[in-house]
C-alpha positions in Angstrom: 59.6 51.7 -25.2 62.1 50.0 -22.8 62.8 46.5 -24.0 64.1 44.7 -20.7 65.6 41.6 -21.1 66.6 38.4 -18.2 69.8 38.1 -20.6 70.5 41.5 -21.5 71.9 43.7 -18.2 70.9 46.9 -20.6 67.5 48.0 -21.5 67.2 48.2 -25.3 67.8 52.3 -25.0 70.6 52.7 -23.1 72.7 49.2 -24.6 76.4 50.2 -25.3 76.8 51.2 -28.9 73.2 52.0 -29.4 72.1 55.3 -29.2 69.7 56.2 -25.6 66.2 57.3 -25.7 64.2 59.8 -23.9 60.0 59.7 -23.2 59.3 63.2 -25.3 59.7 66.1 -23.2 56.3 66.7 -22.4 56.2 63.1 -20.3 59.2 64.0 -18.3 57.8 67.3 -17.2 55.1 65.8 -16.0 56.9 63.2 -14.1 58.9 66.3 -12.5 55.4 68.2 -11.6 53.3 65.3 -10.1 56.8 64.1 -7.8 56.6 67.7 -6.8 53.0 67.5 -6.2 53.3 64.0 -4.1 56.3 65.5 -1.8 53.8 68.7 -1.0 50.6 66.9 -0.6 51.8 64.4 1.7 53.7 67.0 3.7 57.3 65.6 2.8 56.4 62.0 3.9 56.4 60.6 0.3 58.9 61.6 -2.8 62.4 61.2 -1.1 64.3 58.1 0.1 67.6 57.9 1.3 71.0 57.0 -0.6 72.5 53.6 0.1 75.1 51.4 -1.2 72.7 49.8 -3.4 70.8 53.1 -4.9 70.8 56.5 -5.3 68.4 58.5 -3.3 66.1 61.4 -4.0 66.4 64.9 -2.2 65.0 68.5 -2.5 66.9 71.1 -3.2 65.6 74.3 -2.4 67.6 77.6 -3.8 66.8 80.9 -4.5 65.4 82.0 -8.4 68.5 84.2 -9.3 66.0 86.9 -11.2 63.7 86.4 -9.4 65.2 86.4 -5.1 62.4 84.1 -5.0 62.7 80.2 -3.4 62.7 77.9 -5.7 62.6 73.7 -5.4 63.5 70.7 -7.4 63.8 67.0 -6.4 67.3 65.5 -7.3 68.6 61.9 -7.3 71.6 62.0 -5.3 74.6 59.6 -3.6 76.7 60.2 -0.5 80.5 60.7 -0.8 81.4 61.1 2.6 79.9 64.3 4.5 78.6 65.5 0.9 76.3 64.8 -1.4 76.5 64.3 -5.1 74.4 65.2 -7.9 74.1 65.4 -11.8 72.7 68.8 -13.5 71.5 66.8 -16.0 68.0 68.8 -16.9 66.3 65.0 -17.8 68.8 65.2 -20.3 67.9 67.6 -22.3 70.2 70.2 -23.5 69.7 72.8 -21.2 71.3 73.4 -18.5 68.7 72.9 -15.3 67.4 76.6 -13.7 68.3 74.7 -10.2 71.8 74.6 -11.4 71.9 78.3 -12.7 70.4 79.5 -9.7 72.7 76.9 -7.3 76.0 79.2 -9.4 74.4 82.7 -8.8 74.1 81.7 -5.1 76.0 78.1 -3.9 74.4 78.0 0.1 71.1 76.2 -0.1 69.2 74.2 1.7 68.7 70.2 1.2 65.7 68.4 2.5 66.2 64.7 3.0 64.6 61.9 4.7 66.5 62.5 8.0 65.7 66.2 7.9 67.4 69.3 6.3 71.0 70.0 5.9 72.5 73.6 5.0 75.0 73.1 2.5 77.2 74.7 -0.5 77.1 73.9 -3.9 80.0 73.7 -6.7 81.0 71.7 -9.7 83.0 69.0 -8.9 86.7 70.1 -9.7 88.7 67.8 -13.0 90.3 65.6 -10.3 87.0 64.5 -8.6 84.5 64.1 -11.9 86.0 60.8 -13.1 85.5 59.0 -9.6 82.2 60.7 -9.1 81.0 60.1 -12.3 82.2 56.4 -12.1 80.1 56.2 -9.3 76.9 57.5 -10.5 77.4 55.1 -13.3 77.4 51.8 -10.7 73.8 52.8 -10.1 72.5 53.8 -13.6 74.6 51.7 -16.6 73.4 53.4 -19.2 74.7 57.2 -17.8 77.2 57.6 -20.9 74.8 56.8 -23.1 72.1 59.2 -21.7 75.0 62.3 -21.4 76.3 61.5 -25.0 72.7 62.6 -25.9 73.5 66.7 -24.3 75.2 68.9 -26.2 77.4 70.0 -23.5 79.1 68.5 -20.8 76.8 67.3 -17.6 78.4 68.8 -13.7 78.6 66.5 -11.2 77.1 68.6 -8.6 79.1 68.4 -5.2 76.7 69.7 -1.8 79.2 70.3 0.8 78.2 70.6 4.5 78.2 74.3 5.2 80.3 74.1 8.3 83.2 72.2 7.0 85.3 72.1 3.5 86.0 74.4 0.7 82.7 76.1 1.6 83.7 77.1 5.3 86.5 77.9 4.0 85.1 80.4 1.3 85.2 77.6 -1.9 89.0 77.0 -1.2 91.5 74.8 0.3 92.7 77.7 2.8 92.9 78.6 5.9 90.5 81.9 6.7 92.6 85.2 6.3 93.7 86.8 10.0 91.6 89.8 10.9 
């Protein structure tokens, strides 16, 4: 249970230098299915918002299952850094990594669905240079972030979703000019 606090800016399970706490597993994949179940039923009209400078927002990402060729979905939080948009594979913490992110690595261009419609974009991990900033970010809108990663046993990608027609990912995942045919 979340202890929240008018003098504390922490709840109780993410305060620093006290260990973070998860519902049990069986609550936060329920949380995952009926969110799912609220963005079909209503037709996409409820289960995303948009990201602002005062909150992250919530996406779908749609990729395809890399055993199975199949489409797969999951609904992301997400912030804007310029044209692209920036996720965590985080898996609800757990140590897994998430099957969204496995599948994003088998096959990067995916499609987003956001409020304003659907963008076609290219996932990577962001590079050691960008992780720091991003991840400083993410933690302006959720304080106790280093508490909740501490709890994985590996490292958690910051997730960069690159507009397909510009960047590394028109480019082929590099900063280079096409090769001349």
């Amino acid at each position: 249970m979340t202890d929240h606090r008018a003098d504390d800016a922490y709840p109780v399970s993410a305060r620093p230098g006290r260990a973070a706490r998860l519902p049990p597993r069986w609550f936060v994949r329920a949380a995952w299915a009926i969110h799912r179940a609220i963005y079909s039923v209503t037709g996409g009209r409820r289960g995303l918002r948009s990201a602002s400078v005062q909150g992250w927002g919530m996406m779908r990402l749609r990729t395809v299952g890399r055993r199975t060729g199949e489409e797969r979905t999951a609904i992301l939080g997400y912030f804007e850094d310029g044209p692209d948009l920036v996720t965590m594979a985080m898996n609800g913490w757990a140590a897994p990594e998430p099957a969204w992110w496995l599948n994003l690595q088998a096959c990067p261009d995916v499609t987003v669905d956001l409020v304003d419609g659907s963008r076609a974009v290219h996932g990577r991990a962001a590079d050691a240079e960008e992780r720091p900033r991003l991840w400083a970010r993410w933690a302006v809108y959720d304080k106790g972030l280093d508490a909740y990663a501490a709890l994985r046993s590996r490292e958690t990608q910051v997730v960069i979703l690159e507009p397909r027609s510009t960047g590394r990912a028109a480019l082929g995942g590099a900063d280079r000019p096409p090769a001349a045919s």
